[in-house]
N, C-alpha and C positions, 0 to 999 in steps of 0.2 A: 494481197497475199492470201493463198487458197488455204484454208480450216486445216489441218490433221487428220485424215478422217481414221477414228478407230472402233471394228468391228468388235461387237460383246464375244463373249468367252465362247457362246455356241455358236457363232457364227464360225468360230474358226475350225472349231474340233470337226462342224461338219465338212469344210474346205480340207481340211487334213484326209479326213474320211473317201469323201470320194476322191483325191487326188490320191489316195493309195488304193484304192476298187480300181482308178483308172489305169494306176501302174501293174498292179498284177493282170488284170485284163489282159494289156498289152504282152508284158511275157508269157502268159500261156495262151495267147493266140499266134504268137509267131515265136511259139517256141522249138520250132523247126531250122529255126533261123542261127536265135540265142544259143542251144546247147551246142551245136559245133564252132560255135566260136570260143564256148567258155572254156570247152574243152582244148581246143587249139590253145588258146591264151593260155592256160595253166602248162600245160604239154609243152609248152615255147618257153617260158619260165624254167621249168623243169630242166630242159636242154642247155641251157644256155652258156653254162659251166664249160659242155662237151663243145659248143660251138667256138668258144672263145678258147680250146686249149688248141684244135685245129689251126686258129688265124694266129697265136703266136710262136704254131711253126712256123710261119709263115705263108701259110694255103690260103688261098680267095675263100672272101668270106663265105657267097654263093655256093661256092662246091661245098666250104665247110661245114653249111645249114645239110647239102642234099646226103654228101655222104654221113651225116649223123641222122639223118630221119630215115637213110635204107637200113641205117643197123639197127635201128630202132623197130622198123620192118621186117627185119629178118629175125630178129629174134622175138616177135611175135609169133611171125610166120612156126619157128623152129620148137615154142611152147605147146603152140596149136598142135604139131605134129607128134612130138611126143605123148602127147594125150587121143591122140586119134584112134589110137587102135583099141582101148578104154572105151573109146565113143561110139565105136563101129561095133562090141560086145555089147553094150548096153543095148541098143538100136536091135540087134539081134536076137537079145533074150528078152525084149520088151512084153511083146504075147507069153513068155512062161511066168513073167513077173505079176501082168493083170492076171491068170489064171490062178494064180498061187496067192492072190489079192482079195477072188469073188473066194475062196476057199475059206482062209482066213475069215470074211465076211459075214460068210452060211455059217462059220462056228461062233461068231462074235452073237451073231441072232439068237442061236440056239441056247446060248448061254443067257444070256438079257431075256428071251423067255418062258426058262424056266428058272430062273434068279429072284425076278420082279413079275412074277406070273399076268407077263403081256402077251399076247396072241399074237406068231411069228408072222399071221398070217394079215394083221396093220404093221407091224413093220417093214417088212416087204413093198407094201403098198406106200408106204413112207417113200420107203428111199427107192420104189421108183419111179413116185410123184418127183422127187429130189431129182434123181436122174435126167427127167424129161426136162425140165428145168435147166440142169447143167449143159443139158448137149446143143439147148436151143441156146444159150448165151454163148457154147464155146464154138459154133458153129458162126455166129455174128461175125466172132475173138476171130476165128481163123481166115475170115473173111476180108476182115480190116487188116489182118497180118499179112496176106495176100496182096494185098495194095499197097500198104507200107513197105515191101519188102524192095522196092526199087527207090524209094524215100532213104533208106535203111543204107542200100548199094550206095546212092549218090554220097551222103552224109561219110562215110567208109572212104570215096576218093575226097571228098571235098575237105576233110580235117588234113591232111598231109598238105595238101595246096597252101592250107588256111596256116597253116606251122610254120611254112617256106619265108610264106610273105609276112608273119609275124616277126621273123626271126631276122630278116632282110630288113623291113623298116622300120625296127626298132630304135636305133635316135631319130628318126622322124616320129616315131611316136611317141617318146621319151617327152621331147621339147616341143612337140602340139601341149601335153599336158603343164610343162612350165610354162608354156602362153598364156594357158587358158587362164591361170590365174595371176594373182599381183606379184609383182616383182618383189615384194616386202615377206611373200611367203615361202619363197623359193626355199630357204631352209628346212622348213617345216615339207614342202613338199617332197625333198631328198630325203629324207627319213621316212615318209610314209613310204616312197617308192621302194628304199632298199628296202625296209621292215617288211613289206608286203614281197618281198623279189626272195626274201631271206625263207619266210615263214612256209612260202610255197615251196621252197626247195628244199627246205628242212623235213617238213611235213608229208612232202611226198615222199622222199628216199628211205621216211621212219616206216611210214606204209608200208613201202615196198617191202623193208626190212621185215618185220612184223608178220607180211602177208607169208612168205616164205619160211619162217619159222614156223607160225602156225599151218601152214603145209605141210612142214615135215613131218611135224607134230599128230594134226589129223591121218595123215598118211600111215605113219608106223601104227598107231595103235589102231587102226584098223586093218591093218594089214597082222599085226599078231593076232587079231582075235578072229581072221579067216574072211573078214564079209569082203565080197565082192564089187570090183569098182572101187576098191581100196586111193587109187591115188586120184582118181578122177572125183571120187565123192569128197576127199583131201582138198584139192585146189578148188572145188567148187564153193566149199567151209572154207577155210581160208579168201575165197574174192569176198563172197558172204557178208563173211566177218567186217570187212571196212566198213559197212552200214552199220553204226552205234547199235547193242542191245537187238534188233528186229534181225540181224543178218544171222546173230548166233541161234537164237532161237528157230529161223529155218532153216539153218544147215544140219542143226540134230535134228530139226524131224523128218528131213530129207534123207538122213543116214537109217534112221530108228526105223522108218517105213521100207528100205533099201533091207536090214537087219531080219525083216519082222516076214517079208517075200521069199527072202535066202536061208534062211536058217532058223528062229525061234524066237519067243516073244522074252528067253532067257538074255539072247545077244543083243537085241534092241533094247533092254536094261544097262548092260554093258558097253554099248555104245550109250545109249545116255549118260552112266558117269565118267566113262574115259572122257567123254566131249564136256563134263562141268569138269574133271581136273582141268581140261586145257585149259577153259575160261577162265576159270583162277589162278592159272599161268601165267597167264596172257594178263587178266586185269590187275594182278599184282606184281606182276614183276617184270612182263614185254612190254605193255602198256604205258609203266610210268618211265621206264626207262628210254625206250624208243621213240614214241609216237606223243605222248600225253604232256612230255616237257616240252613240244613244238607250237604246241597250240594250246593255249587257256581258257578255253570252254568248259561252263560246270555243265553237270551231267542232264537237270533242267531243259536246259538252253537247247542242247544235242539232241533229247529226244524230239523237241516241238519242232527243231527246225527239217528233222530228219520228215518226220511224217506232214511236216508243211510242205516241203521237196517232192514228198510221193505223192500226195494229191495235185500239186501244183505242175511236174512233169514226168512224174513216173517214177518208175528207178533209177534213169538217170541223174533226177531232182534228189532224189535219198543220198548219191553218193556223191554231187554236187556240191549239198548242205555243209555239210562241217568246212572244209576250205572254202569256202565263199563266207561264212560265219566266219570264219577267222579272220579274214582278208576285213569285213567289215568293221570288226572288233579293233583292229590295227588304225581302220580312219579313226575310229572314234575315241581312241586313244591319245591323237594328236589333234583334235580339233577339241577348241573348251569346251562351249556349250554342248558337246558330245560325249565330253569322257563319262560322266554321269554312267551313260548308256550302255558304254565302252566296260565299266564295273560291273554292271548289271551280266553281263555275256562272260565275264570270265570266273576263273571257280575262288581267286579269293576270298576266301571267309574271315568275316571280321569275329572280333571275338564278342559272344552274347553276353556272358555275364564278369562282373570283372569280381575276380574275389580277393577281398577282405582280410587277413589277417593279421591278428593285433601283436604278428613279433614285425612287424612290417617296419617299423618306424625305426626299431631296435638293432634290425639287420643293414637297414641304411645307415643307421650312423656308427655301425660295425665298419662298412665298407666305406667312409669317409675318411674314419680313423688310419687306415690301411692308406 
């Protein structure tokens, strides 16, 4: 009979270690691969409500998948277009913007020189020691952008394919995952699936919801306060926004720098608080109601996984983060030696201190009496 053999405690943490260097490796090396599939999967999930009310008209599944992913095209398509002409003005006034920018700039100097009595004439040389700097990274930027931009095209046709064939062989892939494991789990495996089938459909539609209200929201009040770009600079803050805390802080200073070109450093005050009303709209009252009771992530958890998303694949990894965190939170909910973990990711708070009061005893045997 062969020994037991059992590894000391660092033998193991360092097997944990590189077998998680080895897995992140792996997705962001073929994370070209990964994101249009995650994105298909979630987008197939999402659909799937729409797809099955098709087949109990009675329509072929197949056409039911294609005519829900043209409508779902077309009114991309029809979003895009509404905003276009927004797009075509920006693109148009772009040289008044940068000029009205160096302007703003020459007076930002003049003031910091004689403010903090620094010689205009190292600042200057500052920023366009800075400059040189920026133009040779973003010349790289636009290089690689260039190359990526057929990467970009293909990924754009290959997600609608990848949604077809998600959506199509879904009880085959349904019952590959009840194979994979024991016949003793299968319960537990039906509750992860719906929970996880639920939470994405819930979560996304709270989005959607959420994203459009803070649309309208950014839109009007910029639009009463005159600045330019008013709906376009709106649904830009609003997409923004789905990235936890980092989306809100650059869509105001997307707006405030928009603000500060167009009209004064009075309106770019004014757009900064119109845009903290919203957030305190939005974090107290569209937030919990909409989006926030979908998914049980504390606030912790959100930020590391967001900025572990953008180093790990970019922006697309930032807006990836929270429903893939949740989707996780849901296995680890239903597997034991997980739930621990499962706690840990969501914002229940236990209570710290328990207090004490000496009518305590007095008030129970009040309500016994009763």
């Amino acid at each position: 009979m062969k020994p037991n053999l059992k590894f000391p405690f660092y033998a193991k943490v360092s097997l944990v270690f590189i077998g998680l260097f080895a897995f992140v490796y792996m997705l962001f090396v073929a994370q070209t691969i990964i994101i249009p599939i995650i994105y298909s999967t979630i987008m197939a999930i999402l659909l799937i409500p729409i797809v099955n009310l098709f087949v109990r008209k009675g329509m072929n599944r197949a056409l039911s998948i294609a005519i829900t992913i043209i409508l779902v095209i077309s009114i991309t398509i029809l979003l895009i277009a509404l905003l276009s002409s927004q797009m075509i003005q920006f693109g148009d006034s772009f040289p008044k913007l940068m000029e009205n920018f160096h302007h703003l700039l020459n007076q930002s100097i003049a003031w910091v020189s004689e403010t903090f009595n620094v010689s205009s004439h190292k600042i200057n040389a500052w920023i366009s020691e800075k400059k040189i700097e920026v133009l040779s990274e973003s010349s790289s930027f636009i290089g690689k952008t260039l190359i990526n931009t057929g990467n970009v095209l293909v990924v754009l046709v290959l997600i609608p394919v990848y949604i077809f064939m998600i959506l199509f062989y879904q009880p085959l892939l349904i019952e590959f995952v009840h194979k994979l494991f024991r016949s003793s789990n299968q319960n537990e495996i039906n509750e992860v699936l719906s929970a996880t089938k639920k939470i994405i459909q819930s979560y996304l539609v709270g989005l959607i919801l959420e994203a459009i209200i803070v649309a309208i929201l950014n839109s009007v009040s910029l639009l009463i306060l005159g600045i330019e770009y008013a709906i376009l600079l709106g649904v830009i803050g609003a997409i923004l926004n789905v990235i936890p805390y980092l989306g809100g802080i650059i869509s105001v200073a997307l707006s405030m720098m928009i603000a500060l070109a167009t009209k004064s450093p009075t309106y770019a005050l004014l757009v900064f608080g119109s845009y903290v009303l919203i957030q305190l709209i939005d974090n107290n009252y569209i937030m919990p109601k909409v989006v926030a009771s979908k998914v049980k992530i504390n606030a912790l958890v959100s930020i590391i996984v967001v900025l572990t998303g953008g180093a790990l694949w970019g922006i697309p990894g930032m807006f990836l983060s929270i429903p893939l965190t949740a989707i996780i939170k849901v296995v680890f909910d239903h597997i034991e030696p997980l739930k621990p973990w499962g706690f840990l990711l969501g914002d229940t708070m236990p209570p710290i201190i328990e207090i004490k009061t000496p009518f305590k005893k007095i008030i129970e045997q009040i309500k016994n009496i009763k």
